[in-house]
C-alpha positions in Angstrom: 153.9 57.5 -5.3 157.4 57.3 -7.0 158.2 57.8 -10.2 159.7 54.0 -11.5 161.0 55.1 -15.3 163.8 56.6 -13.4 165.2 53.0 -12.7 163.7 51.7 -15.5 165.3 50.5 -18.5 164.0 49.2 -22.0 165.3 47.7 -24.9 164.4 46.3 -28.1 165.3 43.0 -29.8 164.9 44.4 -33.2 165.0 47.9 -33.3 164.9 48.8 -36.6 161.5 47.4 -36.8 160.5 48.5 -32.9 161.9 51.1 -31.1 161.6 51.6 -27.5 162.5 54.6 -25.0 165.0 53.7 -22.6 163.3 54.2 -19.8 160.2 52.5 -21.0 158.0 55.2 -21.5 157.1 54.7 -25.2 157.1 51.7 -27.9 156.7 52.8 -31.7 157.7 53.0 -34.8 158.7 55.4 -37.1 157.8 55.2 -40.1 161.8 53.8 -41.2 161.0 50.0 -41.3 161.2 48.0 -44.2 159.5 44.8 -42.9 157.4 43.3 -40.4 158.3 40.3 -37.5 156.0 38.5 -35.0 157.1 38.8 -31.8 159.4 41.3 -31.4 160.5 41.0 -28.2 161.2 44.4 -25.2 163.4 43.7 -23.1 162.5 45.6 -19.5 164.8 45.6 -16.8 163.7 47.3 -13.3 166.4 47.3 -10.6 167.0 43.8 -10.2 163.8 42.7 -12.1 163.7 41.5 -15.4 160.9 40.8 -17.9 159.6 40.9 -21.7 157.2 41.7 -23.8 156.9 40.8 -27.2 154.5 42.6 -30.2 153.7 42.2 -34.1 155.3 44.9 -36.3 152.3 44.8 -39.3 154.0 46.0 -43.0 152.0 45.6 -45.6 153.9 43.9 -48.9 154.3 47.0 -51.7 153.2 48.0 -54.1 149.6 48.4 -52.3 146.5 47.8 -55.0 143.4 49.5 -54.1 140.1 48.8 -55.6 137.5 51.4 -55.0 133.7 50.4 -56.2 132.6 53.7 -55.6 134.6 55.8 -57.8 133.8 59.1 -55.7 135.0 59.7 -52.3 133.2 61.0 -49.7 134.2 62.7 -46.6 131.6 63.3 -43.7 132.6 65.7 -40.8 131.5 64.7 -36.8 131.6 68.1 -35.1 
């Protein structure tokens, strides 16, 4: 077996709303964006091979309104 992120390399459309490691590893975010986009599109390159991806950045519009019926929380524990 061979390790393949070692000629890998990623790269992203948008990357203040998607980041991307550059040897394709791991896609997040971060916690910095201030917006969603559909299809945000990776760009992957291996050796000579070339491909995409794309994925949905979800931000939810601000300020978030929350409307609780049951005015006391409960927390239950799974051990």
């Amino acid at each position: 077996a061979q390790d393949v992120t070692d000629q890998s390399h990623c790269s992203s459309a948008e990357p203040r709303l998607l980041k991307v490691s550059s040897t394709c590893t791991t896609i997040f975010v971060d916690g910095s964006e201030l917006r969603g986009l559909a299809n945000v599109f990776i760009h992957i390159q291996h050796k000579k091979i070339r491909a995409g991806a794309s994925f949905n950045v979800w931000f939810p519009r601000l300020p978030i309104t929350v409307w609780a019926a049951d005015k006391t929380l409960n927390v239950s524990y799974i051990d």
